[in-house]
N, C-alpha and C positions, 0 to 999 in steps of 0.2 A: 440533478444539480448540474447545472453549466458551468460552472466556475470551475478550470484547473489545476490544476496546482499552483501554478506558476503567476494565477491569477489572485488565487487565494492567500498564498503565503510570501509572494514574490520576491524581492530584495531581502525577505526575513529568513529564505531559504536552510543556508549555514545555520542560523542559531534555533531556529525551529526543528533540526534535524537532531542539533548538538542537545537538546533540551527533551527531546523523545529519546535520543540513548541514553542519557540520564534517568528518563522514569516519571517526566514531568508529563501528567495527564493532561495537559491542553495542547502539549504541543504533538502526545499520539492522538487525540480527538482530533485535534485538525488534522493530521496524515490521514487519520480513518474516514472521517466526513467527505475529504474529498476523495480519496480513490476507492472508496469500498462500492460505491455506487457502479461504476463503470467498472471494478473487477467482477462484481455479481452479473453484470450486460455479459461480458467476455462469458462467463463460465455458464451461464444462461443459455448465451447464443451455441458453445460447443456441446449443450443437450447434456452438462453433466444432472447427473440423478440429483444431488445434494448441493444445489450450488449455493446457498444459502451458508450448508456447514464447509465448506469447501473455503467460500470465502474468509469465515473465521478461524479455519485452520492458515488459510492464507496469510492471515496478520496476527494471529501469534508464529509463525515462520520471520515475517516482517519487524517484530519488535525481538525475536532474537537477533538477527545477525543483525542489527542496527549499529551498535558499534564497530560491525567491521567493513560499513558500507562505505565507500568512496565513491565521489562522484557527483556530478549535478542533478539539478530536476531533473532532465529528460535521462539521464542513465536511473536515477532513483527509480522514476515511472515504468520503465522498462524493468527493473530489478527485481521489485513489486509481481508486477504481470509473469515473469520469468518463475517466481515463485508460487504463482494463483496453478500457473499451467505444469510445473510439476505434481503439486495437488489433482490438478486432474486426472494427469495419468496414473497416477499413485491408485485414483480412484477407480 
């Protein structure tokens, strides 16, 4: 997928984030749609064994600490990734 985040959800960012801590399935499907693709590249590329389970450990990490996230897209994206790569070392 080409589309970033930012492309994908853009202006809708705040209430699409506010709507995934709540529990609202379209608006974790959209978080996941777009960044699960390129956290699976990332963990792919670092040759982990399982990167597949790795990623889905990755975003249930992601939809716990969701309410205690702060920050914009580009800190989200990072925060994301931040959590794929402690998975991996975990791994």
């Amino acid at each position: 997928m080409t589309d970033t985040l930012s492309e994908m959800i853009g202006r809708t960012f705040r209430s699409v984030l506010e709507a995934a801590g709540e529990g609202a399935p379209w608006a974790l499907e959209a978080i996941y749609r777009d960044l699960a693709p390129a956290v699976l590249g990332y963990l792919r590329g670092q040759r982990a064994v399982e990167p597949e389970d790795l990623t889905s450990e990755a975003f249930v990490g992601v939809v716990r600490g969701l309410r205690e996230f702060r920050g914009d897209e580009r800190s989200f994206r990072s925060w994301v990734f931040s959590i794929a790569h402690r998975r991996l070392i975990d791994e």
